[in-house]
Structures are given as structure tokens and as C-alpha cells.
N, C-alpha and C positions, 0 to 999 in steps of 0.2 A: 271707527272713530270712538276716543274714549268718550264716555258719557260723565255728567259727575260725581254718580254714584260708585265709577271707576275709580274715579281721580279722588276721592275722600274713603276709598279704600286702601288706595297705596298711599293716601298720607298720612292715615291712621296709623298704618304699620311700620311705616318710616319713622315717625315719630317714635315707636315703640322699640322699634329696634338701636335707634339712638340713645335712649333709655338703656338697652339692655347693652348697649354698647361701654355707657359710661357707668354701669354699676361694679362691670369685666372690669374695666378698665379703673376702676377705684379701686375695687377688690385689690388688684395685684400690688397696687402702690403703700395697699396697705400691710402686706407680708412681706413684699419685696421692693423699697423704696428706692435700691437703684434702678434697677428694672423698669420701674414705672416712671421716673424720668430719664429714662431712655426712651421708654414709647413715647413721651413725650415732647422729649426737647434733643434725641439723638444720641449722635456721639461727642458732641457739646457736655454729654451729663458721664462724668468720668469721676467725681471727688463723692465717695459713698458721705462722708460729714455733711459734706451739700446738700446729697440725697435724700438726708435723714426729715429735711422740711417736710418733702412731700407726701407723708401721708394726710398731710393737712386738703392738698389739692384730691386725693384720695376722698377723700370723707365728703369736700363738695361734691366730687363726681357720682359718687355712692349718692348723695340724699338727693343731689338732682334728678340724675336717673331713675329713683325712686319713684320721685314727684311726678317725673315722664311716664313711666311703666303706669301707675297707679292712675292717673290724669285718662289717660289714653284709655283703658280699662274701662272707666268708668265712664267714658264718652265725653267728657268736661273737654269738649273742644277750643271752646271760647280760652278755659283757663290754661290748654297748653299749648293752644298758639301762643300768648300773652308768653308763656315762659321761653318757650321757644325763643320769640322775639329779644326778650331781656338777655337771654344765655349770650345771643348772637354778640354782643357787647365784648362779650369773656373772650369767648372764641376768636372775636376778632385782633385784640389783646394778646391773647397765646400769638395766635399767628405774627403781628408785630414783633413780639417780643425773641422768638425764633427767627425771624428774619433778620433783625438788630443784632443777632449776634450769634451769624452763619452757619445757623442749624440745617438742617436736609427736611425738615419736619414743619417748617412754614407754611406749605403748599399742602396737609394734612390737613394743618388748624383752619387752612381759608377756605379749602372744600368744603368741611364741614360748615362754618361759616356761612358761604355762599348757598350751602344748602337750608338751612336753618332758613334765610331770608324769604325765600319763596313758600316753605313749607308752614313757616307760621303767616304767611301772607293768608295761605286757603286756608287754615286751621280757624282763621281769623271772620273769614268771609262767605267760609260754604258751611 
């Protein structure tokens, strides 16, 4: 049986790795902004001039993940549930916004999403 020294171990790390997910994932949007909306929004994202916006989405993910990696580090649980929770907002957003206009990548945004929910739940509470 996990104990919940278990369970605010894995969601330490989770949290972290979500972090270190979205700094990956900024990074690349920001050397290669088709690429990075195509991780993003699929094969939906085909007009590089389109593309050219997203390093903007780059640079959120880069300083959120930041915020995440650094939050998490320093043990400020309370503040990165708090963030967590807010992001979940965004996330949920992306995933709408992919589904509205038949991306493959909707079911991406709402995992993460749906994970975010619970994960700033215990961030929040343990």
C-alpha cells in the first residue's frame, strides 16, 4: 500500500518532470518553430509563416517549466500546486483548441490536463 510519503514522492517528480518536459518542449519551438507546432498542434501545423508565432508559445513553456523545475526543487509545494492548477486552464485551452480544428493532438493536451488536476490537488493538500 502506498504510504504518503510515496504518493508526494511521485508527485514531486512528476511535477518536475513536467517542468523539464515544457522547457524540451520550448526549447525546440524556439530554434525550430515548425517543428514545435507540430508537437504541438500535429499535422494541422503545415504553413512555416503560421509557425513563425510560436516561439512566443516557446518562451511561455520555457519560463513555466522553469517555474516548475525551480518550485519543485525548492520544495514550495503549496506554490507549485497553485501553478499547476492555473496552467491546467491553458492546457485545457490547447486541448479545445486541437480538437476545434481536427488536430490528432487533443488527447496530448487533455492527458496532460487531466493530470495536472489531481496532481496540483496533492501538491495543494499533502
Amino acid at each position: 500500500m502506498a504510504t504518503t510519503a510515496n504518493l508526494n514522492f511521485i508527485a514531486d517528480n512528476v511535477a518536475r518532470l513536467f517542468g523539464i518536459m515544457l522547457i524540451g518542449l520550448g526549447t525546440t519551438t524556439q530554434f525550430r518553430p515548425l517543428e514545435g507546432a507540430r508537437v504541438f498542434a500535429g499535422s494541422i501545423a503545415t504553413d512555416e509563416k503560421a509557425a513563425l508565432f510560436f516561439p512566443i508559445v516557446g518562451a511561455r513553456n520555457i519560463s513555466l517549466g522553469l517555474a516548475m523545475l525551480i518550485l519543485g526543487l525548492q520544495g514550495q509545494r503549496n506554490a507549485l500546486g497553485t501553478l499547476i492548477a492555473v496552467f491546467t486552464l491553458s492546457g485545457g485551452i490547447d486541448a479545445w483548441w486541437c480538437a476545434r480544428n481536427n488536430s490528432e493532438k487533443w488527447a496530448g493536451h487533455a492527458i496532460a490536463t487531466a493530470t495536472g488536476v489531481p496532481l496540483s490537488w496533492w501538491l495543494l493538500s499533502h
